[in-house]
N, CA, C and O atoms as a MOPAC input file, in Angstrom:
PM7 MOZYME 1SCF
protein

 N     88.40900 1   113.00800 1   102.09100 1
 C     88.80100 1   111.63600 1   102.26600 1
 C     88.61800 1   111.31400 1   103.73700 1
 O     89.15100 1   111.90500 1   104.67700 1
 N     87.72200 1   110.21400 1   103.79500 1
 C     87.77700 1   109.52300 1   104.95300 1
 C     88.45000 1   108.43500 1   105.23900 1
 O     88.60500 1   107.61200 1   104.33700 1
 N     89.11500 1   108.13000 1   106.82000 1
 C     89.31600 1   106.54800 1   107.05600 1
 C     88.78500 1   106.48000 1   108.28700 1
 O     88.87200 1   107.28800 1   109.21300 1
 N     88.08000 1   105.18000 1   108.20500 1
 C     87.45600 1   104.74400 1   109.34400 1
 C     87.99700 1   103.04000 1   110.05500 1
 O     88.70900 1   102.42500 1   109.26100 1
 N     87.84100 1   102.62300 1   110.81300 1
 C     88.32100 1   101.09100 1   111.27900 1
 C     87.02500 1   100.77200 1   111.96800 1
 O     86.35900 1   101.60100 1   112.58900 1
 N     86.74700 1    99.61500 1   111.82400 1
 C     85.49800 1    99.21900 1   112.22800 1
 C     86.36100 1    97.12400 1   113.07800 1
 O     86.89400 1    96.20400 1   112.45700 1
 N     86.16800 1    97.21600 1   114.03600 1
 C     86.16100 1    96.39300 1   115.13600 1
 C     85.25000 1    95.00600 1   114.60000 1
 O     84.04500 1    95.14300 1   114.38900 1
 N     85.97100 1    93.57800 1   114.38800 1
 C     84.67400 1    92.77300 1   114.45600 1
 C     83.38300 1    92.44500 1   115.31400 1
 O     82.45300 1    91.67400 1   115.07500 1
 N     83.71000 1    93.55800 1   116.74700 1
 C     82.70600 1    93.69800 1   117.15700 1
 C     81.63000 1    94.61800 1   116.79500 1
 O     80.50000 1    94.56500 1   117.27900 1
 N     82.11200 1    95.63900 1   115.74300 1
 C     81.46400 1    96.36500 1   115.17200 1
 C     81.70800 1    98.12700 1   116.14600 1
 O     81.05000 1    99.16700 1   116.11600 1
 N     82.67800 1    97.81200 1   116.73500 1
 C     83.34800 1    99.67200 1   117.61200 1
 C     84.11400 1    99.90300 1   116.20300 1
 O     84.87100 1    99.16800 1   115.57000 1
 N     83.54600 1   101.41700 1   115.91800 1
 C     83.91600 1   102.17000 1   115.06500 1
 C     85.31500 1   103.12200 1   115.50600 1
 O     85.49400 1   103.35500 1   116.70100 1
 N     86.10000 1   103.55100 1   114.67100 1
 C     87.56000 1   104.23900 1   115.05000 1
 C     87.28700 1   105.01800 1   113.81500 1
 O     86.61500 1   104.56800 1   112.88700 1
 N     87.91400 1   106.38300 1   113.83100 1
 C     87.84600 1   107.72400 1   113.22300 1
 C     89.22900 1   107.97900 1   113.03700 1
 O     89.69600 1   108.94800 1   113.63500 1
 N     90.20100 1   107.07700 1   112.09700 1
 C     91.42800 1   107.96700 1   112.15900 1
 C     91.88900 1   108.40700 1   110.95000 1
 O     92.81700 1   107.88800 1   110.33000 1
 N     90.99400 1   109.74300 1   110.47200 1
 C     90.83900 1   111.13600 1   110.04300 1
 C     90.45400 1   111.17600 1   108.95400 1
 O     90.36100 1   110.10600 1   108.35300 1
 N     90.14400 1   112.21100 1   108.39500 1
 C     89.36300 1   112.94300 1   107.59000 1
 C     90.66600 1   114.01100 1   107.19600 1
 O     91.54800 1   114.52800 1   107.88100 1
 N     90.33800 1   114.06200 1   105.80700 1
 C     91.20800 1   115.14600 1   104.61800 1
 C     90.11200 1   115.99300 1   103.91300 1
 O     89.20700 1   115.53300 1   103.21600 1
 N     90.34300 1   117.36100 1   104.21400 1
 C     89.55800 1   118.11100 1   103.21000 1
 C     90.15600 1   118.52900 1   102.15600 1
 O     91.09400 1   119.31300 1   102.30300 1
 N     89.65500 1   117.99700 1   100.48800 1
 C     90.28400 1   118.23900 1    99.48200 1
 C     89.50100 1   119.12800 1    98.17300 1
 O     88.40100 1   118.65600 1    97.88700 1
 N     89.87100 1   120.18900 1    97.45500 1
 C     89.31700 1   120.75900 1    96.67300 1
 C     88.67400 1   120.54300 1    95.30500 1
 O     87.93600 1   121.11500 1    94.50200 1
 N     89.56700 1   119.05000 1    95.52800 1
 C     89.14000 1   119.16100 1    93.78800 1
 C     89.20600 1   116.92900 1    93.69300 1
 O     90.26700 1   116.44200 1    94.08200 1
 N     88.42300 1   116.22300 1    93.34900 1
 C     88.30200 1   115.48300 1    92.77300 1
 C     89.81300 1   114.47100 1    93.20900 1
 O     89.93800 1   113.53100 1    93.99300 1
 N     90.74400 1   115.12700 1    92.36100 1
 C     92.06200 1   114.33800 1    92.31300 1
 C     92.92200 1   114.53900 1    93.34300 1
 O     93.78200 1   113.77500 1    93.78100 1
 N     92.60500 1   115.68100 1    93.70800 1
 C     93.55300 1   116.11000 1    95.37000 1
 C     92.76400 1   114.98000 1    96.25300 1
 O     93.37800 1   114.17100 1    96.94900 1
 N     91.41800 1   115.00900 1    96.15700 1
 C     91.20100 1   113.46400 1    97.66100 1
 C     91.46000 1   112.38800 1    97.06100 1
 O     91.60900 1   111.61300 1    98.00500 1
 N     91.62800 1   111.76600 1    96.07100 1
 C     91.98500 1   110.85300 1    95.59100 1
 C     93.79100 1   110.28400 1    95.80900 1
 O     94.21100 1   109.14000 1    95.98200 1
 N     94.58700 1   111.66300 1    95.70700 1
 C     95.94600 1   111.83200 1    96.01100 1
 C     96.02500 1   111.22700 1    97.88500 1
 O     96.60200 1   110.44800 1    98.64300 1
 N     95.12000 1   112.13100 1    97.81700 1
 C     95.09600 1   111.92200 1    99.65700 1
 C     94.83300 1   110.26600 1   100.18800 1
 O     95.30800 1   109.59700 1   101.10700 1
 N     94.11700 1   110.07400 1    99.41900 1
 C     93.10400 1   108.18900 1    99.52100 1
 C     94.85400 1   107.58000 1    99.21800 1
 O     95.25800 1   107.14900 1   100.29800 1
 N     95.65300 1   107.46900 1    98.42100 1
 C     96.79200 1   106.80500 1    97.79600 1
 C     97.63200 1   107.24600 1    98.90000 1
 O     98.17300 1   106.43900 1    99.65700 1
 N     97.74700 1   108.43200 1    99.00300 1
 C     98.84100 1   108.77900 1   100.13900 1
 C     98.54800 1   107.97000 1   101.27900 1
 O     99.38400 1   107.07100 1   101.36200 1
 N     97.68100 1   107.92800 1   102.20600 1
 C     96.89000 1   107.81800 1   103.21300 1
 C     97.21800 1   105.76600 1   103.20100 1
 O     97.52800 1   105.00600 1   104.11800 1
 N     96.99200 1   105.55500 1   101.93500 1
 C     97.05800 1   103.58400 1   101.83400 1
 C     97.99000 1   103.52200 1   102.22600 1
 O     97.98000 1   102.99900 1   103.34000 1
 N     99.32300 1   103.92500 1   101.73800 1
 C    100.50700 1   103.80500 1   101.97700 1
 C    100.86800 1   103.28100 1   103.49000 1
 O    101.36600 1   102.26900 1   103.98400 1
 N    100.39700 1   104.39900 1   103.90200 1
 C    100.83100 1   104.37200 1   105.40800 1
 C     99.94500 1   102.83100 1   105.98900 1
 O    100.45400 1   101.79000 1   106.40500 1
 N     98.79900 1   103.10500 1   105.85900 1
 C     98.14100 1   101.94600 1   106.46000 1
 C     98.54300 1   100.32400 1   105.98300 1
 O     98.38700 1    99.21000 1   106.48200 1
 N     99.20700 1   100.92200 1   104.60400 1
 C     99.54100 1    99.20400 1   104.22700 1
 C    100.76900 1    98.80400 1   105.17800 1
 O    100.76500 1    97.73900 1   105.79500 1
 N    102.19500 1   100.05300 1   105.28400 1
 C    103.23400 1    99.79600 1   106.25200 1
 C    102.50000 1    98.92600 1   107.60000 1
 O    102.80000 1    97.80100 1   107.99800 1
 N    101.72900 1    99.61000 1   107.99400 1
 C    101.16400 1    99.29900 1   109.68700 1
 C    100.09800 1    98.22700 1   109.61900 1
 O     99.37000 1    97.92100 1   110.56300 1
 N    100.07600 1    97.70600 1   108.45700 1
 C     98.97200 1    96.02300 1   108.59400 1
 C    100.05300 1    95.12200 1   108.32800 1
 O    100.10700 1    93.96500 1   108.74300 1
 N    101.18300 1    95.87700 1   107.39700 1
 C    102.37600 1    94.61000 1   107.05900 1
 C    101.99900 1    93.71500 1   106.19900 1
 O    100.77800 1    93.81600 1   106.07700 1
 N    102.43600 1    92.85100 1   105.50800 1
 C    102.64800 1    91.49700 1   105.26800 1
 C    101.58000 1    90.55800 1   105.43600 1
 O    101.26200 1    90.68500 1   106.61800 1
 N    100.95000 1    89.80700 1   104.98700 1
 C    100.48700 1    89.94900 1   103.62500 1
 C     99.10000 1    90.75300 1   103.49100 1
 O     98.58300 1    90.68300 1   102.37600 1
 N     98.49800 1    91.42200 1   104.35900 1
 C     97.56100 1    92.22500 1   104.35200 1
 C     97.40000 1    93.98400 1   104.00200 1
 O     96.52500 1    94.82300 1   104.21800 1
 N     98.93500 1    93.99000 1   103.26300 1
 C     99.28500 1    95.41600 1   102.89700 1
 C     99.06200 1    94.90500 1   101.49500 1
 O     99.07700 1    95.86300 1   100.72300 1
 N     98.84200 1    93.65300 1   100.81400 1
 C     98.92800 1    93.47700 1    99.62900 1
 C     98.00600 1    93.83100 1    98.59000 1
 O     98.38600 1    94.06700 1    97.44300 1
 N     96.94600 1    93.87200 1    98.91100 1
 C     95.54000 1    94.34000 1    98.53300 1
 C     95.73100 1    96.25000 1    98.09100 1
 O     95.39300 1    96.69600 1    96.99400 1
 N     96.39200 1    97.19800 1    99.33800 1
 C     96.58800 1    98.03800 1    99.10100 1
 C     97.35700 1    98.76200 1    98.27600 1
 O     97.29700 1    99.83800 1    97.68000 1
 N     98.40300 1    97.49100 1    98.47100 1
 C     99.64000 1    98.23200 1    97.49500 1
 C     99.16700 1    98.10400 1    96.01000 1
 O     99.41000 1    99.08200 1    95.30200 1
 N     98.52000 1    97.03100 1    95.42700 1
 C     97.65400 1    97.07300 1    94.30300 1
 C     96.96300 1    97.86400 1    93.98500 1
 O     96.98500 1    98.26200 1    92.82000 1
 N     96.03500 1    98.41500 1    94.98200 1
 C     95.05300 1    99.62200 1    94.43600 1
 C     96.31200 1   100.40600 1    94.19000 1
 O     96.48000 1   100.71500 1    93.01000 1
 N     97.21000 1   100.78600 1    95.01700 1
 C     98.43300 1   102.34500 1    94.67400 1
 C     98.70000 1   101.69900 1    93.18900 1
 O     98.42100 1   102.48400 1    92.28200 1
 N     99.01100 1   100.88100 1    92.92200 1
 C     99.66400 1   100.65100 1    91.78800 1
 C     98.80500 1   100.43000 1    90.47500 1
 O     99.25100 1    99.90700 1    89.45400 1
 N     97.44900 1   100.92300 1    90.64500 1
 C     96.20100 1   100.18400 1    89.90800 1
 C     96.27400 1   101.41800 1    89.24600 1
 O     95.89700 1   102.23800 1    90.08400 1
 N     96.62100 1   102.15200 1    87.94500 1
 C     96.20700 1   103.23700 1    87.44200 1
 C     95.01500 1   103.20700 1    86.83700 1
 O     94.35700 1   104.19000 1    87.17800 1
 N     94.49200 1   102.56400 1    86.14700 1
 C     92.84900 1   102.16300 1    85.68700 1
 C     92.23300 1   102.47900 1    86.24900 1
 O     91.37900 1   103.28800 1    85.88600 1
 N     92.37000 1   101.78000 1    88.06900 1
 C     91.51800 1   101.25100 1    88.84500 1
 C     91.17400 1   103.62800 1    89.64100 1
 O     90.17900 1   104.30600 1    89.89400 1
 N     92.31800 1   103.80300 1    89.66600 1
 C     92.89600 1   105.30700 1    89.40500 1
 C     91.79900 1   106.20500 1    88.44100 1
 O     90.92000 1   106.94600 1    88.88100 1
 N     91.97200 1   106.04500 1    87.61200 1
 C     91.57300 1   106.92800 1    86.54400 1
 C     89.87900 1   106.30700 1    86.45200 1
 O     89.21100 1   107.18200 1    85.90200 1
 N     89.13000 1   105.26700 1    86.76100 1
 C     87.99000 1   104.79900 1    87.13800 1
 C     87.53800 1   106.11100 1    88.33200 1
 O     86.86100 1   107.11800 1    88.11900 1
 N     88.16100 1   105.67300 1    89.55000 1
 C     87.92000 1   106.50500 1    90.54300 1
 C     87.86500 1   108.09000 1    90.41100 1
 O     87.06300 1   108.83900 1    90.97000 1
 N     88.74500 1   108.38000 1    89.67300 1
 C     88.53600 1   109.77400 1    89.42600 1
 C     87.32700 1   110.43400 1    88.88800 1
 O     86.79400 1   111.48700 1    89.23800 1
 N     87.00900 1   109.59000 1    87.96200 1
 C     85.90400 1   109.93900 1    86.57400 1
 C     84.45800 1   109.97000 1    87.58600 1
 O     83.59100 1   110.82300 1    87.77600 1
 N     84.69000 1   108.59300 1    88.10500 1
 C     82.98600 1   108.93400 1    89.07200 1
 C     82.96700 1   109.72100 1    90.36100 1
 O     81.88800 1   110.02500 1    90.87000 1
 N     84.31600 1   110.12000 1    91.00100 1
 C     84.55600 1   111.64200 1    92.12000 1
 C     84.00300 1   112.45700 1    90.99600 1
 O     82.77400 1   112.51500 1    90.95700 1
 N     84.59800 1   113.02800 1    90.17700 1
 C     84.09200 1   114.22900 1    89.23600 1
 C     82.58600 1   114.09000 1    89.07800 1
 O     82.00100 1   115.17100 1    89.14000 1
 N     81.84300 1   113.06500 1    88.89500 1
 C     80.89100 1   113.12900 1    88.38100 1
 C     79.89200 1   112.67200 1    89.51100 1
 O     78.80500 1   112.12600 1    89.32100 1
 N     80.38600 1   112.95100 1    90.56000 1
 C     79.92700 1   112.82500 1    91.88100 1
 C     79.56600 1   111.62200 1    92.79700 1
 O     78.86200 1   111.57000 1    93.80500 1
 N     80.27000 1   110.67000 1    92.12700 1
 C     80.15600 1   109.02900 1    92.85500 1
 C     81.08500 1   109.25700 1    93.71000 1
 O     82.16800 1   109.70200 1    93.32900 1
 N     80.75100 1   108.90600 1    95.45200 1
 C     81.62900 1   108.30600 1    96.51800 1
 C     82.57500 1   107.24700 1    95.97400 1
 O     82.10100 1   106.53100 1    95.09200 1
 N     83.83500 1   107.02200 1    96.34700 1
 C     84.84400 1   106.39400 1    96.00700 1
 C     85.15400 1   105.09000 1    97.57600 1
 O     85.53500 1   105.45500 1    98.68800 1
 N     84.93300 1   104.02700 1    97.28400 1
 C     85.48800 1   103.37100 1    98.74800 1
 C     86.04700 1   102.41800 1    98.77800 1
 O     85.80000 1   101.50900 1    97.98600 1
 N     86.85200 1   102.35000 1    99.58600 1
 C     88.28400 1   101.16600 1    98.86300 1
 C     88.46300 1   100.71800 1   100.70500 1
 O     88.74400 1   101.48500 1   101.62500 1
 N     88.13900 1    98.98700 1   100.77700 1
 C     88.02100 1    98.48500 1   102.52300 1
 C     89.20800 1    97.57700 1   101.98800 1
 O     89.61300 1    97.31700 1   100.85500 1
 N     89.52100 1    97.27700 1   103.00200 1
 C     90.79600 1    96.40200 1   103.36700 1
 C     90.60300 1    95.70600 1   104.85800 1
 O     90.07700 1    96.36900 1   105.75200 1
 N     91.07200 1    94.27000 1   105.10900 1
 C     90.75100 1    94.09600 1   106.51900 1
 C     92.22700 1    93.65400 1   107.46000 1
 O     93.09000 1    93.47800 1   106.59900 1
 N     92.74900 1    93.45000 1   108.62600 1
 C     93.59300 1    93.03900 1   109.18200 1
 C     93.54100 1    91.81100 1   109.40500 1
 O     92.54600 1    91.13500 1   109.14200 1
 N     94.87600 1    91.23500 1   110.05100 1
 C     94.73600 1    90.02900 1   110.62600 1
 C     93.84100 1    89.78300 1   111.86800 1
 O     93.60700 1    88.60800 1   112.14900 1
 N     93.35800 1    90.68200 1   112.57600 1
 C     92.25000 1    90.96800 1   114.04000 1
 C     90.98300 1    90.53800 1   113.23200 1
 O     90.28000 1    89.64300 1   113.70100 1
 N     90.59700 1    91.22400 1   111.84700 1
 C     88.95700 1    91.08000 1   111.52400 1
 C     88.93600 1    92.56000 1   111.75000 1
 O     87.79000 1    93.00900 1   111.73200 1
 N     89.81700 1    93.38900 1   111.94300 1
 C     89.27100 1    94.62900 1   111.47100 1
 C     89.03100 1    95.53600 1   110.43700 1
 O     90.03600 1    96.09700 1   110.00200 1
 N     87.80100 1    95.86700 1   109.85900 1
 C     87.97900 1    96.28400 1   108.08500 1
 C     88.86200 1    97.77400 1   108.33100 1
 O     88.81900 1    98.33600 1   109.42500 1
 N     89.34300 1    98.10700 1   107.63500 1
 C     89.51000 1    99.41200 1   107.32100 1
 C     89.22700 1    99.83100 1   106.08000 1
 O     89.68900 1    99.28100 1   105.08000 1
 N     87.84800 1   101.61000 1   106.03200 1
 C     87.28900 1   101.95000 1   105.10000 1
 C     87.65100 1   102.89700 1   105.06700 1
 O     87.65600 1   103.69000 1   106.00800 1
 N     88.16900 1   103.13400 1   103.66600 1
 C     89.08300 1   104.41700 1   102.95400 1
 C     87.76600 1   104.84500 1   101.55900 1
 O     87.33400 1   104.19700 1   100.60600 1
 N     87.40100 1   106.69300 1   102.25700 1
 C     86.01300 1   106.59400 1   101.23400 1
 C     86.45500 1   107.99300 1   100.91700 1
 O     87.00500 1   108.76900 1   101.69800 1
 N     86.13300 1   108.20900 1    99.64600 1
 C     86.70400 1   109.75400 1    99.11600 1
 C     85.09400 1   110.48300 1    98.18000 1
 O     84.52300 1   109.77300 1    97.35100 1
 N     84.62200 1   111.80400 1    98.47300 1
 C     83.75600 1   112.03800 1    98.10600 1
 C     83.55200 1   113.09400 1    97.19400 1
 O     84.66400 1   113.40600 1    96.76800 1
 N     82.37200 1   114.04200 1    96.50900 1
 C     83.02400 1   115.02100 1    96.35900 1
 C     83.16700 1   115.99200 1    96.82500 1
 O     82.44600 1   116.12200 1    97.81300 1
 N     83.96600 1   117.08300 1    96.55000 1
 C     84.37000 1   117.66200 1    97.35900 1
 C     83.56500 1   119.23400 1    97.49900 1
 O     83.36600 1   119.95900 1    96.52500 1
 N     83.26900 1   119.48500 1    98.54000 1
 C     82.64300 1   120.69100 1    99.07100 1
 C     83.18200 1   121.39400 1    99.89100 1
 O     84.36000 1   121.17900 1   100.17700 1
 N     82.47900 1   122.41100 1   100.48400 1
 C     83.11200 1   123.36400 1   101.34600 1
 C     83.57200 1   122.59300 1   102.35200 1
 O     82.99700 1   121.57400 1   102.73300 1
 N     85.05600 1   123.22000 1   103.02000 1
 C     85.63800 1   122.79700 1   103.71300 1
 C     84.92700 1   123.09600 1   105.54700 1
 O     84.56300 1   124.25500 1   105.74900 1
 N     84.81900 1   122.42000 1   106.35000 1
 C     84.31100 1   122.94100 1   107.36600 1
 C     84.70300 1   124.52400 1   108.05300 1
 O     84.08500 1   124.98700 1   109.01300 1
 N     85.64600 1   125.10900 1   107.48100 1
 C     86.23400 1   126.08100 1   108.14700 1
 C     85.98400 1   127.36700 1   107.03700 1
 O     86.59000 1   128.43600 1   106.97200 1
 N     84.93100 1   126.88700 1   106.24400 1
 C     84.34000 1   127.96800 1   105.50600 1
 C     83.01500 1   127.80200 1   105.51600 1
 O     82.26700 1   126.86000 1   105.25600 1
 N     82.83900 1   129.18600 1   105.95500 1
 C     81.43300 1   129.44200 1   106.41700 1
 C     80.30000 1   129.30400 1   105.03400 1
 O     80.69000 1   129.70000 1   103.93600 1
 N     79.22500 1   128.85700 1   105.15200 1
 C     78.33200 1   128.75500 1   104.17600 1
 C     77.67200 1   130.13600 1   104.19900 1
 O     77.43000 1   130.71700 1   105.25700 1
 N     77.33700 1   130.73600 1   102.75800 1
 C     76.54700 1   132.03500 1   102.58600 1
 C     75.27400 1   131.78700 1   102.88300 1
 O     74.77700 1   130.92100 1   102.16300 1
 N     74.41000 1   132.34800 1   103.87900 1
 C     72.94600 1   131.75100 1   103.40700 1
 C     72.24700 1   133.04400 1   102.98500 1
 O     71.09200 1   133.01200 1   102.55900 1

């Protein structure tokens, strides 16, 4: 799981990356992760988010195409014009495991 913030000037922000094993663990992480960001946009621009948390469809959609290897990406923007992009993929080796070659 990624989140990124992107500036209407278009300056990119990196605030973080989740490495998850399985499909529904980054997906857990993507829901966990809204939460917080909906607290810190507030009113009425947390509203969008709190819907996706509460969207089980929208949930069980997302899951089916992670498993089956579709990127997942869910943007939201602030009152500034800044988007924030929440993207969940599937999941592979974690950077801190070495690849066999």
């Amino acid at each position: 799981m990624e989140l990124l913030a992107r500036t209407p000037e278009g300056t990119h922000f990196d605030l973080g990356t989740h490495w998850a094993r399985s499909a529904q663990r980054a997906l857990d992480q993507l829901r966990w992760r809204t939460g917080h960001v909906a607290v810190q946009l507030g009113a009425p621009y947390a509203t969008a988010l709190r819907e996706w948390q509460a969207d089980t469809a929208e949930y069980q959609r997302a899951l089916n195409g992670l498993t089956a290897g579709i990127p997942y990406t869910l943007e939201t923007d602030d009152a500034d014009g800044c988007r924030y992009t929440f993207t969940a993929c599937r999941p592979g080796p974690s950077p801190r495991t070495p690849l066999r070659t």
